[in-house]
VONUVO-164022 format. One record per residue (C-alpha): chain; x, y, z; residue number from 1. Coordinates in steps of 0.02 Angstrom, whole numbers, plus 50000, padded with zeros to 5 digits. Example, Ala and Ser with C-alpha at 12.3 -4.5 7.8 and 13.67 -1.06 7.14 Angstrom:
// VONUVO-164022
   kette      px      py      pz    nr
       A   50615   49775   50390     1
       A   50684   49947   50357     2
//
This chain:
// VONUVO-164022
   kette      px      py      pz    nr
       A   48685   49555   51813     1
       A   48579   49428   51722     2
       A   48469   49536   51659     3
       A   48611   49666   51591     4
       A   48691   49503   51483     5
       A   48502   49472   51422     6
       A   48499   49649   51363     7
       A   48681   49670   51292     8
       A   48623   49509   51204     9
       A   48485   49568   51134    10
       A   48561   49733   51071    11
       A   48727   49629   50992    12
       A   48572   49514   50898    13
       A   48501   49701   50837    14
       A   48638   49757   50795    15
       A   48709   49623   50710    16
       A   48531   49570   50606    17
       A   48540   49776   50540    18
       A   48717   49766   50471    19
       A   48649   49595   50375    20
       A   48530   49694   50301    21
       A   48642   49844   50248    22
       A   48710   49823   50067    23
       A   48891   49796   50061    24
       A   48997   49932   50025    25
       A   49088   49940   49860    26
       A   49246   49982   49808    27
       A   49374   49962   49661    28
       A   49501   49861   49803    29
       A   49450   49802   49954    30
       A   49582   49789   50090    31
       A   49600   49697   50241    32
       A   49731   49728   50368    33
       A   49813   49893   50404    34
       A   49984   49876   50437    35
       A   50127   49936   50343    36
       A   50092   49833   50193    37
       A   49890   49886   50202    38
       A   49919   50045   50194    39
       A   50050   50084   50061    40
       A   49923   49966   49960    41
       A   49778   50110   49996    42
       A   49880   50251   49955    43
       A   49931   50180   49786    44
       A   49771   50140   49722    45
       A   49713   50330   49775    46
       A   49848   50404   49682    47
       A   49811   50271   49535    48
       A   49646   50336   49531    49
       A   49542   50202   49606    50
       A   49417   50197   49770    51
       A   49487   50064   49923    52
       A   49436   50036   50078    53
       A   49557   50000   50226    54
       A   49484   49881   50343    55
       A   49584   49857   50481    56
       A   49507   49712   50658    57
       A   49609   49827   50799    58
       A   49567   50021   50841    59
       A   49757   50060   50776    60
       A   49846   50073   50600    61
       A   50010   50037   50555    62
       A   50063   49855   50636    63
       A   50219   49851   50718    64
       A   50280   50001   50615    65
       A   50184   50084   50732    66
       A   50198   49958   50849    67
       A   50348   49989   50927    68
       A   50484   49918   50780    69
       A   50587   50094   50748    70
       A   50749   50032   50713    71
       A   50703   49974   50538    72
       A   50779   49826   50462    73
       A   50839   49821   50284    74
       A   51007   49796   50269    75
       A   51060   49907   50097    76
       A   50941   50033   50102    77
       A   50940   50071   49915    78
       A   50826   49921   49884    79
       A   50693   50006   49956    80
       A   50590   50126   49845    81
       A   50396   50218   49807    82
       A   50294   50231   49959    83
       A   50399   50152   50107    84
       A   50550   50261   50049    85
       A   50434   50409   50039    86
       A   50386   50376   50226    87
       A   50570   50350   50283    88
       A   50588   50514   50170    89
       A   50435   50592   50292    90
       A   50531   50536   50485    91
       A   50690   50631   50406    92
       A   50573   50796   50388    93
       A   50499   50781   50524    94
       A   50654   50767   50634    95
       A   50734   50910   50531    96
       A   50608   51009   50662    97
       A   50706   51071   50829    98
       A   50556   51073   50910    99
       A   50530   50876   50875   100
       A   50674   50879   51007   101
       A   50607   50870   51171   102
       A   50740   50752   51263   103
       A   50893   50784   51162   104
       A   50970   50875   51046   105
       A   50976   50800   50861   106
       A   51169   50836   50872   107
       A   51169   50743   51032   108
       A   51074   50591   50954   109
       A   51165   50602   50769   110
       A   51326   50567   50866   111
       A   51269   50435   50977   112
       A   51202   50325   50844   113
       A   51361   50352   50751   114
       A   51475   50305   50883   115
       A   51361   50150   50911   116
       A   51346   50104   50735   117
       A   51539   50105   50721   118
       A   51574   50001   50885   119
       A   51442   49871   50800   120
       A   51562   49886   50649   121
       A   51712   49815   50745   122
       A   51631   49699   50848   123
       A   51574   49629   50672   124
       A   51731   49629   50594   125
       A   51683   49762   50481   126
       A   51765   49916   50373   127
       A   51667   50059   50263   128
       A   51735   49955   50121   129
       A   51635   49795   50158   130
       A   51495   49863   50198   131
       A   51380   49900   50045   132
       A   51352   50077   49996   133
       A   51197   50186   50030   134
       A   51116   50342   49920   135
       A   51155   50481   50027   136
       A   50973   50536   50032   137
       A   50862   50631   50139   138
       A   50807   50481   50238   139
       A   50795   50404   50409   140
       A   50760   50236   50485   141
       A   50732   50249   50667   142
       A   50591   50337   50739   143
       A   50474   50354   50901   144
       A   50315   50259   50887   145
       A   50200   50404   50886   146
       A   50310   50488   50757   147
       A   50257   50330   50617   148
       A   50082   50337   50703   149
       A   50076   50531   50633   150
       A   50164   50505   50453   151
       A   50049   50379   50403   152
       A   49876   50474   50472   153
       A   49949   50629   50345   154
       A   49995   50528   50221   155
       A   49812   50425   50210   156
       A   49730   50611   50261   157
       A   49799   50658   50093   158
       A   49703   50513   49988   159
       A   49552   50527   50084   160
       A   49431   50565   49953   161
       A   49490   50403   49873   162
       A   49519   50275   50044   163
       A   49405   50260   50169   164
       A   49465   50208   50320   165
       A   49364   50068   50426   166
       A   49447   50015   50611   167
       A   49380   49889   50751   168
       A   49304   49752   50627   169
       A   49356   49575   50617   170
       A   49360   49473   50472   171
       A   49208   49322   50516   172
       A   49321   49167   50520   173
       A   49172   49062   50526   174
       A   49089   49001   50376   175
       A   49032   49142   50248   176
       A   49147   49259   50296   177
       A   49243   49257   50097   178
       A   49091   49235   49968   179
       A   49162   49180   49794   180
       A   49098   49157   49622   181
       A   49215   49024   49551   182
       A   49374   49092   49574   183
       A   49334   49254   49614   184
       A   49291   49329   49796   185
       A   49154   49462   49760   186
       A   49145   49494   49956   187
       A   49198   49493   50135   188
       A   49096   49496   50288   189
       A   49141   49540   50457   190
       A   49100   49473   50624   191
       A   48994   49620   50632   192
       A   48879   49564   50505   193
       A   48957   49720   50385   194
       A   49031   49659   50237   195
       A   49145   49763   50082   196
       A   49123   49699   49920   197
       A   49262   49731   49783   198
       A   49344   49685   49588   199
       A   49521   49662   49689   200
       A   49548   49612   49864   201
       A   49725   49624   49947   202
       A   49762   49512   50136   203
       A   49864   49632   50193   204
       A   49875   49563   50391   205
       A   50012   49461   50469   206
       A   49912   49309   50509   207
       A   49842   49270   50319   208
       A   49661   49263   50369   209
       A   49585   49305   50216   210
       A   49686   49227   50093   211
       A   49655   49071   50206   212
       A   49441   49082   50217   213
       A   49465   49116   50023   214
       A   49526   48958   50010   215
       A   49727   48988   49945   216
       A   49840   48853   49977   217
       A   49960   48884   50129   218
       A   50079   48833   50232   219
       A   50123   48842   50424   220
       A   50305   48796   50502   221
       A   50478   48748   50412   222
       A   50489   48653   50284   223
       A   50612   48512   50259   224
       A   50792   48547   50180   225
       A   50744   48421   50056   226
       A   50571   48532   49997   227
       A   50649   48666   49908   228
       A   50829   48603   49885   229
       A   50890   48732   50044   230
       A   51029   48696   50180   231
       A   50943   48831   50309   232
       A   50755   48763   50337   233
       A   50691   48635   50448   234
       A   50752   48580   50622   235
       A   50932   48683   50650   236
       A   51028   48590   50798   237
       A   51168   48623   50736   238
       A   51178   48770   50669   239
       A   51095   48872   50790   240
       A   51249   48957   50909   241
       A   51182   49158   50938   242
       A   51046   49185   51047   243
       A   51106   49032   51147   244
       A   51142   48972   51298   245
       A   51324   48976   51350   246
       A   51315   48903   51495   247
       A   51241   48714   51574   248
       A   51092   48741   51630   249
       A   50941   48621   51723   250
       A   50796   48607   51650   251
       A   50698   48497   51780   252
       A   50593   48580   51924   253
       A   50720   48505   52046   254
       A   50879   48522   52010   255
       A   50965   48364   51941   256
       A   50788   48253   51950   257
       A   50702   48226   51813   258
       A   50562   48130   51903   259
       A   50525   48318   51975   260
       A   50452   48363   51797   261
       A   50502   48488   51696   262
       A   50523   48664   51695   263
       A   50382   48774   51576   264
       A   50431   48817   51402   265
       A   50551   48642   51366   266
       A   50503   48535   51218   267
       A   50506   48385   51305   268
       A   50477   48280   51129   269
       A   50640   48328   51066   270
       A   50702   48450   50937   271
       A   50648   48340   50786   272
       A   50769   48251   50645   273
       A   50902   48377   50601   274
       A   50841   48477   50448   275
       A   50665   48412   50422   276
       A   50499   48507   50416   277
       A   50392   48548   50557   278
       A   50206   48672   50606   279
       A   50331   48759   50731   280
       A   50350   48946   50681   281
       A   50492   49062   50757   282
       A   50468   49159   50911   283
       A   50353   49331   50957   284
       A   50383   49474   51078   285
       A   50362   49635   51080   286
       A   50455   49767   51019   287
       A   50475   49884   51181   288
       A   50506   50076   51185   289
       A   50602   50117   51338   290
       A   50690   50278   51406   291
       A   50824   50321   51531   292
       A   50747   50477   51554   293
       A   50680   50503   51726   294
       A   50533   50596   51724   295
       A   50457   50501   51577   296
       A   50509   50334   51638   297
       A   50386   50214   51713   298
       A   50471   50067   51811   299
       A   50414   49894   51776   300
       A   50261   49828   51875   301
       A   50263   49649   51930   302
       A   50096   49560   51846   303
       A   49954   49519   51926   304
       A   49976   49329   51885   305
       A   50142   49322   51890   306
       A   50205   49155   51919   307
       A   50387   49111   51972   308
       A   50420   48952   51891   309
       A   50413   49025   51710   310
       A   50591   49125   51748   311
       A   50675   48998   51862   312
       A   50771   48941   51701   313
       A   50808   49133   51652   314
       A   50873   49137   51855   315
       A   50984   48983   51855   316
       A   51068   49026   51689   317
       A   51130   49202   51775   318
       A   51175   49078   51937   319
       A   51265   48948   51818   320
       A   51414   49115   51754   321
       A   51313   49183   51622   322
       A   51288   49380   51678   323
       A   51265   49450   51488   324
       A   51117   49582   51483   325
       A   50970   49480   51392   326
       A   50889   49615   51281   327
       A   50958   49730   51137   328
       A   50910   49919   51165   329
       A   50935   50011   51022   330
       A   50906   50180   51029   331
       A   50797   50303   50921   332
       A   50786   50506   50948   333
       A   50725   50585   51110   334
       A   50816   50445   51227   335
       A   50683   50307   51192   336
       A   50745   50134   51114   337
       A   50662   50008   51011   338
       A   50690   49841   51110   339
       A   50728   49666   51029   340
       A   50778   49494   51099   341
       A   50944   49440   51152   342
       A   51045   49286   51206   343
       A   50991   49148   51279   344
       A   50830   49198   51365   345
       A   50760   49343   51323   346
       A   50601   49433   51250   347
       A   50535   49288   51147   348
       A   50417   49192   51229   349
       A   50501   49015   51116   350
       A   50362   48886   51091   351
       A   50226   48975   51148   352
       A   50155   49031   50955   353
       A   50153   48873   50878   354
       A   49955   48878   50857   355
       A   49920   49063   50856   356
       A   49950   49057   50649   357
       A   49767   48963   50629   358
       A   49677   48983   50796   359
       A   49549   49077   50806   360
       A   49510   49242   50891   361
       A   49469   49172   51076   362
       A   49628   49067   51044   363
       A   49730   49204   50995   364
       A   49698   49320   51146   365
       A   49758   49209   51256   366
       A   49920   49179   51170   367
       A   49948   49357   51142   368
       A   49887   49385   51338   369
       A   50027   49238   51380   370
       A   50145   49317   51265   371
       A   50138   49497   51350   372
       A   50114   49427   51552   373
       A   50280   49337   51505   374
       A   50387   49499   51438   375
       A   50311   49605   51582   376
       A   50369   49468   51720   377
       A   50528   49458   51635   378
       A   50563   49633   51641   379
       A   50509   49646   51829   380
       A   50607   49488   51869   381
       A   50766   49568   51786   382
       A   50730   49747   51886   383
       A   50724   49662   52057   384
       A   50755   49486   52081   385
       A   50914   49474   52196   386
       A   50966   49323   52106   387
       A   50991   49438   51975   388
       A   51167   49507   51959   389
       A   51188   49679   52011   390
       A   51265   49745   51838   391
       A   51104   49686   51766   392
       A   50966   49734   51881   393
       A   51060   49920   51852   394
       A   51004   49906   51678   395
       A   50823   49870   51687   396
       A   50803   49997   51828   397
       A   50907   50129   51708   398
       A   50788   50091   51577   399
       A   50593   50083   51579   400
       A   50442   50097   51483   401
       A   50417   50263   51406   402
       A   50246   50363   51478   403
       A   50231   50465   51320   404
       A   50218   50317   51191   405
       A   50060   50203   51198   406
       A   49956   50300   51314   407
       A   49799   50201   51254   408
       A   49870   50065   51304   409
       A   49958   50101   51464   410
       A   50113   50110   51376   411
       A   50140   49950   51315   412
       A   50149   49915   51145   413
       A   49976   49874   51055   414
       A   50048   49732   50906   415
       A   50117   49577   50948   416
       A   50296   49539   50851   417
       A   50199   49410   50740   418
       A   50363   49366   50648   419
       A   50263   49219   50568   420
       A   50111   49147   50539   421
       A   50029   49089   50357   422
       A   50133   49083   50211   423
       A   50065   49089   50031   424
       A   50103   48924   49904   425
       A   50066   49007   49737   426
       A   50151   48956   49565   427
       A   50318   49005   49645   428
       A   50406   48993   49806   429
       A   50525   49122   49860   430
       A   50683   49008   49927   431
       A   50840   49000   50006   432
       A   50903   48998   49831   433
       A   50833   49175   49779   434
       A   50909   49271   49936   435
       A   51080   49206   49886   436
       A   51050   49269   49691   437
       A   51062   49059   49638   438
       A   50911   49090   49571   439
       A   50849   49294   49496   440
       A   50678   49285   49444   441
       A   50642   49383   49295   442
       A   50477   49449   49356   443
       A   50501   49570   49520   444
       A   50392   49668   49589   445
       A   50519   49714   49730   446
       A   50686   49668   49815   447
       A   50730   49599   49991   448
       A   50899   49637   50075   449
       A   50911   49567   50237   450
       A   50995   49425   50342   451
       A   50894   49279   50322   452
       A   50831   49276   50508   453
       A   50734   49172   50592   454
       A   50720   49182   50777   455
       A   50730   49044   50898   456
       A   50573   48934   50875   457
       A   50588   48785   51028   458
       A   50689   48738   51194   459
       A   50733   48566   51216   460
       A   50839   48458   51332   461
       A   51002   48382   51266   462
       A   51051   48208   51329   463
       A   51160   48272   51429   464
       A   51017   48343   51517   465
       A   51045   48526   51503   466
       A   50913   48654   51385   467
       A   50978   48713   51233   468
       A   50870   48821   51103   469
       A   50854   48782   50924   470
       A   50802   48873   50757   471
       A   50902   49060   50762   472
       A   50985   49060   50594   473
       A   51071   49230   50549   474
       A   51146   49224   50357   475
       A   51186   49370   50268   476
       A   51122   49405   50076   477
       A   51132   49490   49928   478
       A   50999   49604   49882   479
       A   50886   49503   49759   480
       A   50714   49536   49664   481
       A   50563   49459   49746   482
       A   50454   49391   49613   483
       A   50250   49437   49565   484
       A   50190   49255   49569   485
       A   50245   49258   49761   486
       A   50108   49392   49799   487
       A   49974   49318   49689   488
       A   49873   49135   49702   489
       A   49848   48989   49600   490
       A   49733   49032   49479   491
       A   49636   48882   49540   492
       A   49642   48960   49690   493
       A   49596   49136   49660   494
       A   49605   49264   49512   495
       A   49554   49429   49614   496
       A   49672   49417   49780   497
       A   49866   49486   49825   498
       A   49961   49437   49964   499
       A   50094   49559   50014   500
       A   50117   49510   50217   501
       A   50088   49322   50183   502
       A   50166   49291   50020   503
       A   50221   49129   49940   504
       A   50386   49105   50021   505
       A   50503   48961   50128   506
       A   50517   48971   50309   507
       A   50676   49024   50286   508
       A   50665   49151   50133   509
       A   50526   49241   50215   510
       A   50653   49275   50384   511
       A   50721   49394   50245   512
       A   50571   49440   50176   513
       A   50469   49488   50333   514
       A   50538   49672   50364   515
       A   50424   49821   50361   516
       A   50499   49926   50223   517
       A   50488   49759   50106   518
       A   50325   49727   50170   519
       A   50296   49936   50120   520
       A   50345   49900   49938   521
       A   50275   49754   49898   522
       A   50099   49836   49979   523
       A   50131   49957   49846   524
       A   50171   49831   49683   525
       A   50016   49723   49742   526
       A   49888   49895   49719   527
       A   49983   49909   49555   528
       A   49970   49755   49525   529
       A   49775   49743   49576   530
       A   49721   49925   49466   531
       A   49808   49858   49319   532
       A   49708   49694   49330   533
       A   49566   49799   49339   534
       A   49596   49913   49193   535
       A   49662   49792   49090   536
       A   49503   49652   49127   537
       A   49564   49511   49185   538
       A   49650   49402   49305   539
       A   49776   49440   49417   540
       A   49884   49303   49361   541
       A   49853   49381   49173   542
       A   49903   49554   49192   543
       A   50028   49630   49082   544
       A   50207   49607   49169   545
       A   50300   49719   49071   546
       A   50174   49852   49120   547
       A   50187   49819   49290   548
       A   50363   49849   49289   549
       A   50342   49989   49195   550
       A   50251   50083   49324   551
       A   50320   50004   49468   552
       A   50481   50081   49403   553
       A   50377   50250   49351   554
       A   50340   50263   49549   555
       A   50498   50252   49615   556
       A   50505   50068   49645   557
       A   50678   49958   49643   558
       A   50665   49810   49554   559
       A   50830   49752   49544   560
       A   51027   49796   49545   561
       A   51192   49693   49563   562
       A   51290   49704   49728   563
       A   51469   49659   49758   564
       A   51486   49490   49841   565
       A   51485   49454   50011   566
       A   51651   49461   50114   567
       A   51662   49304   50222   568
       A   51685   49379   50407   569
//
């Protein structure tokens, strides 16, 4: 065995000391990360004319897009435009197809949804007239995993002579992995040895790495109320009643004794002081595509260190009257579902991410290891504890995993829900105050149109002595404009660098933010925004804005439009 380590050794050294010695590659934009964002970025700059490279550390594109995350979040749909419409444009073809139907009909599904989507309605409180109107256009917004997996391989297959495509290599988060010349990053170099060099660089991933190793100032956690003049950031006591526990529930390993210690997951510490800032970030999961379909469901295996005591609290909550189902199936075509957190215990895996935004990659794998043992013993504890109620452990044996998604991956799904990680502090911070139109920057290079959301981020123990969670906020807003200095640096930071995933933003402001389709088009404005810096000759933070907007607009982008106000429900 020894002498097999010596040797893999030995060959890693090899190979590592030949890709030193291999020039870099060079393109007109070099980016790194290929979710969503990454790739809408490559495909602009093809069709703008310019050579990219798509780097992206895993063996799969497309981030949770791909990952599992079919029932897109948006809110009004006609703020999205360009290449993420285009792709929601693509699912509705490609469903048009009978043969895409293998277990339903699209009749079948159409009037499903429609019945479910109406229910939702009057649960909500909601009419046709409140709710903000759509283009009737030939779009859709909930797909099968595979399905987005096969959109975006056609749609970079079509750019190909422009992008190349480069999965499996990690950023090197140790020192030299960003070489700059002043300002300026003129290279990046993997763990690999292998490095890309580049005029314009984009950090298209969900954790920030590069923007981070290029030295851009960041920020991790909330942010006080006071920081940005909001009412929604920081510690939320008070405010946080969905996703909460209804019921009184014990949070020490013995019942009623604290001197027992206390159960895992609990913040012991305390919450914090009501509205001020904090390096806790809101809760990851994974997004879960299940069927009730017999022959393609596979029932949920029990881990192989699987340890009780993490879902005593999840048992003793059912035990103390609360029998709601804890998860939120919603349902995409064939009879599969893309499957979120809900109620008091559920999916997210609170306070287990705090240090995953900055650790490194060891570090990581362990969380994200943690983070998927804990869904997968949750699920299994759900199908077949007997201090489960019945009702419930009917509804995680109806639905399973399905076998024909993530078959590399024995069909679990491959990205971790990394809701939040890094977040940009450029010359201007995206705020509370911009998703409620206080504040309409002049300059946008996009527009966001969801709740500001930010999951559950900590469980702590009241002094009554019971667990309570703390951080959901859910607020609705208007559609507003997201602004260009909120993808770009500091110029004393860096002149050559866009930050579409990871843009300068408030915790709170970015719960809005964070949704694929937004994530899409502002991919998209920051290869704009990185060609025109390019052909133009200068800085990013110098380019022309009224150009920008001029082609942004020229390629289908939505920049901007008024909305009626919201109704109070």
């Amino acid at each position: 065995m020894k002498r097999y380590r010596l040797i893999f050794a030995i060959l890693t050294a090899l190979t590592s000391a030949f890709a030193a010695q291999t020039p870099p590659a060079t393109f007109d934009v070099v980016i790194y990360g290929g979710t969503s964002a990454g790739i809408a970025s490559a495909i602009q700059v093809a069709r703008m004319g310019k050579t990219a490279v798509l780097i992206e550390p895993t063996q799969f594109l497309g981030g949770l897009t791909t990952g599992g995350l079919g029932a897109t979040d948006i809110g009004n749909k006609r703020a999205i435009g360009g290449v993420s419409r285009e792709f929601y444009g693509r699912v509705w073809q490609h469903y048009q197809q009978p043969e895409t139907w293998t277990r339903q009909t699209r009749e079948d599904y159409v009037s499903r949804r429609a019945a479910l989507v109406r229910l939702r309605e009057v649960a909500r409180g909601e009419t046709r007239q409140t709710r903000e109107a759509e283009p009737d256009e030939k779009t859709m917004w909930t797909f099968e995993p595979h399905v987005a997996t096969k959109i975006y391989d056609q749609m970079l297959h079509e750019v190909r002579e422009k992008v190349t495509v480069v999965k499996g290599e990690r950023l090197n988060l140790a020192r030299g992995g960003v070489v700059k010349q002043g300002a300026r990053i003129t290279r990046i170099v993997m763990e690999s040895g292998r490095s890309f060099e580049g005029k314009m660089f984009i950090d298209a991933t969900y954790e920030g790495d590069l923007l981070a190793k290029a030295g851009v100032s960041y920020h991790v956690g909330r942010e006080a109320n006071t920081v940005y003049g909001e009412t929604l950031n920081g510690v939320q006591v008070a405010h946080t009643v969905s996703h909460q526990f209804r019921k009184q529930v014990d949070p020490y390993i013995k019942a009623g004794d604290p001197k027992s210690g206390v159960l895992p997951g609990i913040n012991v510490d305390g919450p914090g002081e009501e509205f001020s800032g904090d390096r806790k970030v809101q809760a990851y999961n994974f997004r879960m595509c299940t069927t009730d379909v017999p022959e393609n469901r596979r029932a949920w295996e029990k881990p192989a260190n699987y340890d009780p005591q993490w879902f005593e609290l999840l048992l003793r909550n059912f035990e103390a009257g609360d029998d709601r189902v804890p998860w939120n199936p919603v349902w995409m075509p064939n009879r599969k579902t893309d499957t979120n957190n809900n109620y008091a215990i559920s999916t997210d895996f609170i306070g287990q991410n705090w240090d995953y935004p900055e650790a490194d990659y060891a570090t990581r794998a362990k969380i994200w290891r943690a983070h998927e043992d804990w869904q997968k013993g949750l699920m299994w504890t759900l199908a077949n504890n007997p201090r489960v109620p019945e009702k419930v452990r009917a509804e995680f044996q109806r639905l399973a995993l399905a076998k024909d998604e993530f078959t590399d991956n024995d069909n679990w799904p491959r990205q971790l829900y990394v809701r939040e990680a890094r977040r940009m502090i450029s010359d201007y911070v995206m705020t509370e105050k911009n998703c409620t139109r206080a504040e309409v920057v002049p300059d946008s290079v996009g527009m966001g149109a969801y709740n500001m959301d930010s999951h559950n981020i900590q469980r702590f123990i009241t002094k009554e002595g019971f667990v309570r969670n703390e951080g959901d906020v859910q607020v609705r807003v208007r559609p507003y404009p997201i602004s260009f200095r909120s993808i770009r640096p500091k110029a004393s930071d860096c002149t050559n660098l866009l930050a579409p995933t990871c843009l300068s933003s408030s915790h709170i402001a970015f719960g809005s933010i964070r949704m694929e389709p937004v994530f899409m088009v502002l991919g998209q404005s920051s290869a704009t925004a990185a060609v025109h810096a390019i052909e133009q000759g200068v800085d990013i933070q110098k380019i022309d804005p009224a150009k920008l907007q001029v082609r942004l607009e020229k390629d289908g982008q939505m920049l901007d439009f008024e909305s009626p106000p919201l109704v109070p429900r």
